[in-house]
C-alpha positions in Angstrom: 0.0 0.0 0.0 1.2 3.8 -0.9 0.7 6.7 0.7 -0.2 9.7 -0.3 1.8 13.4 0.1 0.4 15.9 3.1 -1.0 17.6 0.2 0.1 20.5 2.4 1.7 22.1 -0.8 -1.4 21.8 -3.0 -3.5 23.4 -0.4 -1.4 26.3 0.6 0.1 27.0 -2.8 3.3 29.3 -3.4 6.4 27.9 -1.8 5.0 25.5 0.6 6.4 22.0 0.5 4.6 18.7 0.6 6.3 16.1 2.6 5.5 12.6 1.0 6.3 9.9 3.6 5.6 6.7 1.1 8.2 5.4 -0.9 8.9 6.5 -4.6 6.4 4.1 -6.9 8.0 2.5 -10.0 6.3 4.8 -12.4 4.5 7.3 -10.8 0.6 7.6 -12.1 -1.1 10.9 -13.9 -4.8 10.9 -13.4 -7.7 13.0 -13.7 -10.9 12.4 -12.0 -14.5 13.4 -12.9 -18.1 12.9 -11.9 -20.9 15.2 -11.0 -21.5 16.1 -7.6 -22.4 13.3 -5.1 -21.4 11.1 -7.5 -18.7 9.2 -4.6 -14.8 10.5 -6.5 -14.1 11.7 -3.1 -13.7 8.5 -1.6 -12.5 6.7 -5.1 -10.0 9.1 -5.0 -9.1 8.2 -1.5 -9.1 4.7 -1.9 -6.9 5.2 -5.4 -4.3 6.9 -3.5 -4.4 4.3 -0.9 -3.9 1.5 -3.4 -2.1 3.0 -6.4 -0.4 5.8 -4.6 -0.3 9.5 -5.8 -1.4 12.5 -4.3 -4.8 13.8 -4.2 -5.2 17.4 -5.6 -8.7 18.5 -5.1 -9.5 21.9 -6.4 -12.5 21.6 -4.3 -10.1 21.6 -1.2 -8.2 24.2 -2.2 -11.7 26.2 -1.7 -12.6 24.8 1.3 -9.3 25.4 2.8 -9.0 29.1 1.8 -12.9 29.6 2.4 -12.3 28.7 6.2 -9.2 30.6 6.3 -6.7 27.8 7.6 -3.3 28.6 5.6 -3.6 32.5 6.8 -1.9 34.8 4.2 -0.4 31.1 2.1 -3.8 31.8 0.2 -4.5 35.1 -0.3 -2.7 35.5 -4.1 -4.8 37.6 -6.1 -6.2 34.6 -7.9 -7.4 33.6 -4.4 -8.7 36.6 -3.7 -10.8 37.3 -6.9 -12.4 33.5 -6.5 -13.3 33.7 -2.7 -14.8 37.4 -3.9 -17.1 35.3 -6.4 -18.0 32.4 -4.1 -19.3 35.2 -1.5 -21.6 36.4 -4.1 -22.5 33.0 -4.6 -21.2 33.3 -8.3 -19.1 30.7 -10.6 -15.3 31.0 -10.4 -13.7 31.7 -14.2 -11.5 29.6 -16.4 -9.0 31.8 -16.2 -9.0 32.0 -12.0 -9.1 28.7 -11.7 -6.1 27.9 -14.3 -4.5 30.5 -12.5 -5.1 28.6 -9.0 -3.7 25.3 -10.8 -0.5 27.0 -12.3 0.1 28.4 -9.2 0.4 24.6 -7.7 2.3 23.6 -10.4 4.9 21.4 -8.5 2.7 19.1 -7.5 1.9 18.2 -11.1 5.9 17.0 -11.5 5.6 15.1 -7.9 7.9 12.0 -8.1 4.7 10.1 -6.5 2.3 11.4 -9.1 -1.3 13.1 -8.9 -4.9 12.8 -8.9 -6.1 15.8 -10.1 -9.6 15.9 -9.1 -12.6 18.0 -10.2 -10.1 19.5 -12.6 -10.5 20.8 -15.5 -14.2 21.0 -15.9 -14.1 22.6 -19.1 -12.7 22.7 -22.7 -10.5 25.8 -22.1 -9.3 24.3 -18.8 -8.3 21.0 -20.1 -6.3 22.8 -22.7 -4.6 25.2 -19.9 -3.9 21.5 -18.2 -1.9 20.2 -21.5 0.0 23.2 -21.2 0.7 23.0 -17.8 1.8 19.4 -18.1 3.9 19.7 -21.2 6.2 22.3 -19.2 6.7 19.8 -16.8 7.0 16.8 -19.0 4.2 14.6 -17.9 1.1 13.3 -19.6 -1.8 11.9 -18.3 -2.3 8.1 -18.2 -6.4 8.6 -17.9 -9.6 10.6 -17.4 -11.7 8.6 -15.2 -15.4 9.9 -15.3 -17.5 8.5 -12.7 -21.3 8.4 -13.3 -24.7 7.4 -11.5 -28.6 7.9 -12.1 -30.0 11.3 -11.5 -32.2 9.1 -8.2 -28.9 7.5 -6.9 -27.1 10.7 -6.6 -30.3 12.8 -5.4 -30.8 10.3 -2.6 -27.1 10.0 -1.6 -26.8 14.1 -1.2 -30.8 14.5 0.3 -29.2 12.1 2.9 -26.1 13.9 3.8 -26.6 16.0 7.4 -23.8 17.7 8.6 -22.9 19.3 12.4 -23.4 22.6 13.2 -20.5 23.2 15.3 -17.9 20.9 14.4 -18.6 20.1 10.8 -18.4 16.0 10.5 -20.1 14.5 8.1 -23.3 12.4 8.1 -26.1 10.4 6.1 -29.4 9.0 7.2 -28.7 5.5 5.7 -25.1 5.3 5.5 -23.6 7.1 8.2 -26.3 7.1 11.1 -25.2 8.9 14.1 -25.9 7.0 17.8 -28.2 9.7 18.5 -30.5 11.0 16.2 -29.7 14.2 14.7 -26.7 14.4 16.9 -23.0 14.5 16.2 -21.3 11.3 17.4 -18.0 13.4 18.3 -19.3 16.6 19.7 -23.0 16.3 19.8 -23.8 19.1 17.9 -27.3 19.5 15.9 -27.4 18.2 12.2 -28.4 19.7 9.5 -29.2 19.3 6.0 -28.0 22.1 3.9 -29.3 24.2 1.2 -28.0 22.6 -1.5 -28.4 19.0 -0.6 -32.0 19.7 -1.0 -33.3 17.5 -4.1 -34.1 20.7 -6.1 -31.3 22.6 -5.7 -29.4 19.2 -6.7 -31.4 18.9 -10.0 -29.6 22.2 -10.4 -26.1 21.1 -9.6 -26.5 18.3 -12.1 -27.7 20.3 -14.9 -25.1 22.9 -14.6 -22.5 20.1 -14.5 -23.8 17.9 -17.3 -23.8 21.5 -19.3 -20.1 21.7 -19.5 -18.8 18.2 -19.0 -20.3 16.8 -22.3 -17.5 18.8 -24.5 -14.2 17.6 -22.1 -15.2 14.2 -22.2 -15.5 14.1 -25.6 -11.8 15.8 -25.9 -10.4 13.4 -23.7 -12.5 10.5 -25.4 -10.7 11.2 -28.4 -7.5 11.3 -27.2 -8.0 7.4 -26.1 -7.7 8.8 -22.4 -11.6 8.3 -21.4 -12.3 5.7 -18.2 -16.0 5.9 -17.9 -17.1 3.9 -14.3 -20.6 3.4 -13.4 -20.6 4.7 -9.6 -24.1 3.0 -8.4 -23.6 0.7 -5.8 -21.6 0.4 -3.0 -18.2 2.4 -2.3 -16.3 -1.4 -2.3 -18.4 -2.6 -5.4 -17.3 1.4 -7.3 -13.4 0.7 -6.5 -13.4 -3.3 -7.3 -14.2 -1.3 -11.3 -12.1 1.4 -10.7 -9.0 -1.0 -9.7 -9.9 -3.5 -12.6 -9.6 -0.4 -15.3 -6.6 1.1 -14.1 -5.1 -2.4 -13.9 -6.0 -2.8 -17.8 -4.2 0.5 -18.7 -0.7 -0.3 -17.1 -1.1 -4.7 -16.3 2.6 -4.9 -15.4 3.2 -2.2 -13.5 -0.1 -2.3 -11.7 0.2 -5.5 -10.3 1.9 -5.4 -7.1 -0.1 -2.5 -5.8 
């Protein structure tokens, strides 16, 4: 088993350094991951880094992470700045700000231990800035792995999801039942359902993603990159495909993972 970098470089951007404590893999993977929201690439992602090794670089993180203010000033590049500006007016961060995030990160793309760039790119003109980004550090990418699901599936697995109040931990009403109801097992702060895990405002998640995702995966589909991974079923079930088609793209050098 492999494990995967601090990430702490990927998060805080600039000069920060990511401290990798697994050993070196063989031939280190290049991977992109995609699926709408709710869709379960989160924990694929995890378990891929687990198995495969890599490091996980989640756009969506670096959001989080600068949203909640944890790096201090590490964040606060004027790329930064302008996206957290649009996510407090509750509008869509540009191509250009979010290349501009990614090529500010850009070491982590020539890791020794590779990457698994997740949620990234999400459009034509972002996959383009990525091949740029990746020829100037010599690296290609070994696949596109597009995770997909029914509409219902993921409506009922983000309408389940309730989340603490205080401490933030993460629940669902059929897969992650807290010991008291509506309580948080490690703080016991009220849960709550948020806005947009409500199955309307999810219709509207998924349309806005299926509206831009169509064009990339045909780009990448083209290219002979294109995984598609049907992501119904059970997180186990989900990996036991995901393992089996990333076996197939490399069979020697996959097999002792």
């Amino acid at each position: 088993m492999h494990l995967s970098g601090d990430r702490t470089a990927w998060l805080q951007g600039g000069g920060a350094r990511c401290v990798n404590p697994g050993p070196l893999p063989p031939r280190p993977w290049h991977l992109v991951l995609l699926g709408p929201p709710g869709v379960g690439k989160g924990t694929q992602a995890e378990r891929i880094i687990s198995g495969f090794g890599a490091c996980h670089l989640s756009t969506g993180d670096v959001f989080r992470h600068a949203a909640r203010g944890d790096a201090g000033g590490h964040l606060r590049t004027p790329a930064m700045e302008t996206a957290l500006a649009v996510m407090r007016r509750g509008g869509l961060v540009s191509d250009d700000t979010v290349v501009e995030l990614v090529r500010e990160r850009d070491q982590c793309l020539s890791c020794p231990h590779g990457f698994l760039l997740d949620g990234f790119p999400r459009t034509v003109e972002q996959a383009h800035s990525l091949d740029d980004m990746l020829a100037a550090v010599n690296r290609q990418l070994d696949a596109v792995v597009h995770y997909h699901a029914a509409e219902a599936v993921i409506i009922e697995r983000l309408s389940g999801r309730r989340v603490c109040r205080q401490c933030r931990a993460g629940y669902h009403i059929k897969y992650e039942i807290p010991a008291v109801a509506d309580r948080c097992n490690a703080c016991g702060g009220e849960l709550f359902q948020r806005d947009d895990d409500k199955p309307e405002a999810i219709r509207v998640r998924l349309q806005a993603y299926l509206a831009t995702v169509g064009p990339v995966l045909a780009l990448y589909r083209s290219r002979g990159l294109l995984r598609e991974i049907n992501a119904s079923g059970s997180p186990d079930a989900v990996y036991h495909r995901t393992r089996a088609v990333l076996q197939a793209i490399h069979p020697a050098w996959a097999a002792g993972r």
